[in-house]
Steps between C-alpha positions, in 0.01 A plus 500: 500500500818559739433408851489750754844537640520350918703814536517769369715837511443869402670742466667460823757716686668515787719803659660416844481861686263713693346706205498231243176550349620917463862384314280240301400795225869513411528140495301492261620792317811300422696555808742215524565301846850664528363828477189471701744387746739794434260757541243384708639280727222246410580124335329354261398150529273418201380668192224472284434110560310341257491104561237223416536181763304223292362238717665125556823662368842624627582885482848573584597852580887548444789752537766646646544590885297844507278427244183507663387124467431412905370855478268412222377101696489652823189731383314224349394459883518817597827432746606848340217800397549616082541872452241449207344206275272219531570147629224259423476117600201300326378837383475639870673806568724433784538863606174540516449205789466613859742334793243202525506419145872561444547236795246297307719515162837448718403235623287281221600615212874551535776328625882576529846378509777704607848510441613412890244261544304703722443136753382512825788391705327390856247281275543150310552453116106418518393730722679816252365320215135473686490932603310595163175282634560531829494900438149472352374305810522181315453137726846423575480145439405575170802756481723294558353198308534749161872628631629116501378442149658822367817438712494154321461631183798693508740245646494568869274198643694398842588881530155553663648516901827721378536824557652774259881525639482112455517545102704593204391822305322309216282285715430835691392649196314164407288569866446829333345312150285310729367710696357753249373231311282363807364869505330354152514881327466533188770733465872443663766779541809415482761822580854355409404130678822329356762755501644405839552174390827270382475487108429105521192538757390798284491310206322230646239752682432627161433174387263434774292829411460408136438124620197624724395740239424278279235332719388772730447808200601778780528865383864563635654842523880466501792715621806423356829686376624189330444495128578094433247464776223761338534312188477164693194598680294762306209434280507912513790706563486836603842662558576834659743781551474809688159414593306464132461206286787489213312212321283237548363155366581129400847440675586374156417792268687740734786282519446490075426823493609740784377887388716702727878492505439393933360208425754450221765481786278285652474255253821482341735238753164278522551159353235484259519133425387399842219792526341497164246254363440343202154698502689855460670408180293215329382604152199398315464154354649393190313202307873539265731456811632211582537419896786367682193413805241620706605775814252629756395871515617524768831380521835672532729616271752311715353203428442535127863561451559209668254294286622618217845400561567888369414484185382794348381368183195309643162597587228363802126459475383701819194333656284656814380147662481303120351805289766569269505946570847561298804411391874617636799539258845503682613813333220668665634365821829602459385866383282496823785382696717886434400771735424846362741729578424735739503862395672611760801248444489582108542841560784404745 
């Protein structure tokens, strides 16, 4: 029996104007962004959004500028009113809450990290990373006992006494990290947290989220527009354009096996040997074949090629922990390893 998705989305829309709930009927007639815009003078934001958030895992919502994805996490707490759909969290339906409870749910069951940081400049590292429980009426001592060990945990210990100006960007955006984590939701929104950042420091923020992940199980909503770092981050991708879902699913079996010639473009300049696991293309085992050695599940394509030496004649025994669960052959790598060609370009 499936779990009951921590959030979920239906059939959501959003039209930016002062009769949106009138233009909605052509909307959903067909009536495409450009035109609703052309004739109306209204914008549409999202359409039709149909998402699952599973809990203890990492949605990322990705796309272009314009295509509705802070639009689409900023409703999740209500910081911007749908034109139609429901929004539920744990089953609740979060437009249904009054001002009291949506406070409640702001502040207990969500937490967020912005783009700019969003810090507190006339307070301390500790004292930004402290506000969550402070907020709630918390006993500061406590506060700020919870905001050192977060701030710890994310490499700032010594920072405590510093203010914001005092730091680079990506310990900023670590204060950010810590301080929605000593909020202790169970859900963390994260609208486009890395994109201000040098490619380095981005990398190694990244590496910091999936590093706490692993221990902490968070259900994180991220923003990003950056496909290497969708693929990086997502256990579920949902990518968007013009305000409606193109496709979603396993960042690998898109990246496989895009279905619209968008996400085609997408796709296509990725470099599929660092991205793609062994998991994606593994076959089923082979009591006949004879193995060249053992390779995790989960290990790159990168770093098969590398074990291999290139070889394309040799195949791996694929374990998950040490249960043997497949076998690769290296001429499924390589065939892996060629993009589809978009349908655009092809007809190009």
């Amino acid at each position: 029996m499936t779990a009951q998705p921590k959030v979920r989305l239906r059939n959501l829309y959003k039209i930016f104007g002062p009769i949106d709930k009138t233009v909605l009927e052509h909307v959903k007639a067909g009536m495409s962004k450009d035109d609703l815009l052309a004739q109306h003078n209204h914008v549409l934001g999202l359409q039709d959004i149909n998402v699952d958030m599973q809990a203890g895992e990492i949605t990322v919502v990705m796309g272009l500028s314009g295509s509705g994805k802070s639009t689409l996490i900023r409703h999740l707490n209500r910081l911007i009113e749908p034109t139609a759909g429901e929004i539920l969290v744990d089953g609740e339906d979060v437009m249904a809450l009054s001002k009291d409870g949506l406070r409640g749910i702001r502040q207990n069951k969500m937490s967020m990290v912005f783009q700019k940081f969003a810090l507190l400049p006339h307070r301390t590292v500790q004292q930004n990373t402290a506000m969550p429980l402070l907020v709630r009426g918390e006993d500061p001592a406590a506060c700020e006992a919870e905001a050192v060990k977060w701030l710890e945990r994310v490499g700032l210990a010594g920072y405590e006494n510093h203010y914001p100006a005092q730091l680079s960007g990506g310990m900023q955006q670590r204060v950010g990290i810590a301080r929605a984590l000593t909020a202790n939701t169970d859900i963390m929104l994260m609208d486009e947290a890395f994109s201000a950042l040098d490619p380095l420091i981005r990398t190694d923020m990244q590496d910091l989220l999936l590093e706490l992940q692993k221990e902490l199980h968070k259900t994180i909503i991220f923003i990003t527009h950056d496909l290497d770092e969708a693929l990086k981050l997502a256990d579920h991708l949902v990518i968007l354009k013009d305000g409606a879902v193109v496709q979603q699913g396993e960042p690998q079996g898109i990246l496989l096996n895009p279905n619209d010639p968008y996400i085609e473009d997408f796709v296509s300049d990725i470099n599929r040997a660092r991205v793609l696991r062994v998991k994606s293309v593994m076959g089923p085992l082979d009591d006949t074949t004879q193995y060249a050695g053992d390779v995790d599940v989960g290990d790159s394509l990168e770093k098969l090629i590398s074990i291999s030496g290139g070889e394309t004649g040799q195949a791996y025994r694929v374990l998950d922990g040490e249960t043997p669960v497949g076998q690769l052959d290296m001429r499924d790598l390589v065939k892996a390893l060629v993009p589809r060609v978009s349908s655009s370009k092809a007809e190009d």
